[in-house]
C-alpha positions, 0 to 999 in steps of 0.5 A: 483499437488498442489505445481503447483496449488499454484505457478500458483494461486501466479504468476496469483495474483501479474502478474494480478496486474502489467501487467497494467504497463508492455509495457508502458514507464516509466513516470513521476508524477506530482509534483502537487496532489490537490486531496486527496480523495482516496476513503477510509472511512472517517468521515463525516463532520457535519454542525454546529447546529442552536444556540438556542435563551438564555433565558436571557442575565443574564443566558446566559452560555459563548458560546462554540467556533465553532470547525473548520471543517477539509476538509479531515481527516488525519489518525493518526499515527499507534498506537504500534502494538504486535512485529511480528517476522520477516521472515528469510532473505537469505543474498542476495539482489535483485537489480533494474537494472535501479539503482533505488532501492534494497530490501532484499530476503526472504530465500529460495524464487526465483526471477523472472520476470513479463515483467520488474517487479520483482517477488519473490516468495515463493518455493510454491508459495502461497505467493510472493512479487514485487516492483514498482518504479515511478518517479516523477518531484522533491523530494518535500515532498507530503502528505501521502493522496497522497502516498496512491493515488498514489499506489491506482492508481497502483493497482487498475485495478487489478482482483478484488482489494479493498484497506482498510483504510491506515496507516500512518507510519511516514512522507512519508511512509504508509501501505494499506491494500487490498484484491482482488479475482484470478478467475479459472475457475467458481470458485474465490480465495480469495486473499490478502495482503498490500503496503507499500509505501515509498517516497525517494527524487523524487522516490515512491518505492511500495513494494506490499505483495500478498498470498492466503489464506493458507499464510495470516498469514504471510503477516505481517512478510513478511513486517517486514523483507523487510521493512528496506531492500528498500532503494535507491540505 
């Protein structure tokens, strides 16, 4: 009953968050992305003090340039992290059927479906990953703000899912974390996981990494076995 429990809890999780985009025809992203903000903590810019009158010409310090404000923050890159050990990889690959995208499979995990969406899945379910695929109308390179915007806008009608600040990876490739509840019943289930949101030519590829509670540890791992394993077709 547990085994059944988790996988139901696993499927419930990642299926909630992307049957948004089951049913609807594929469509294509504005080339265009004028706004940024994406909701995530930023700071706050701050008006420029009144300068006090000097005191005299002749004690008068040199004035300090103004610092110019910068309309919206750009995170950083991510600074090193401690080296995460990778989980196993079978030696098969999964591979879009439109000819989009292929990304590895985690050992011993089984590939399902989600209406026209990927669904792979740990043998107790309770951690389990998908791919989503948009296209846009050229390969112009957009900026990473954009990118997290862009798998913000996904996922985001899905049960109870809040993104936490984004990091950068590099030019055009970010990872955003994100927690979510899974309701049974009266009672909720904390869930959680991260995106990792690439951009290949006129292609966004959004690998999403889901698990409850028992599996978050691994959520990182699971990102760094798959992350070299999406790649274009």
């Amino acid at each position: 009953m547990k085994k059944s429990r988790f996988t139901w809890m696993a499927i419930a999780t990642i299926t909630t968050l992307i049957l948004i985009l089951i049913g609807q025809p594929s469509k294509v992203i504005k080339s265009s992305f004028a706004v940024v903000n994406i909701g995530l903590p930023t700071q706050a810019q701050q008006a420029s003090p009144t300068p006090k009158p000097s005191p005299s010409p002749a004690a008068s310090p040199s004035p300090s340039p103004t610092p110019t404000p910068t309309p919206t923050p750009t995170p950083v890159l991510t600074p090193p992290t401690p080296e995460v050990q990778p989980l196993p990889l079978s030696e098969s690959n999964y591979k879009d059927p439109q000819g989009r995208f292929q990304i590895g499979i985690l050992e011993g995990y089984n590939v399902g479906f989600a209406g026209n969406f990927p669904l792979i899945e740990s043998p107790e379910g309770n951690l389990a990953y998908t791919v989503v695929a948009k296209t846009r109308e050229s390969n112009r390179q957009i900026p990473n703000a954009s990118l997290a915007q862009i798998a913000i806008e996904t996922f985001e009608r899905g049960e109870g899912f809040q993104p936490d600040s984004y990091q950068e990876l590099g030019t055009g490739s970010v990872r955003l974390p994100w927690t979510g509840t899974l309701k049974m019943g009266a009672k909720t289930q904390p869930i959680q996981g991260k995106i990792l949101a690439r951009q290949s030519g006129n292609n966004i590829f959004l690998l999403l990494v889901s698990a409850t509670e028992e599996k978050t540890t691994e959520i990182d791992a699971a990102i760094a076995a798959l992350s070299d394993t999406l790649k274009p077709i």
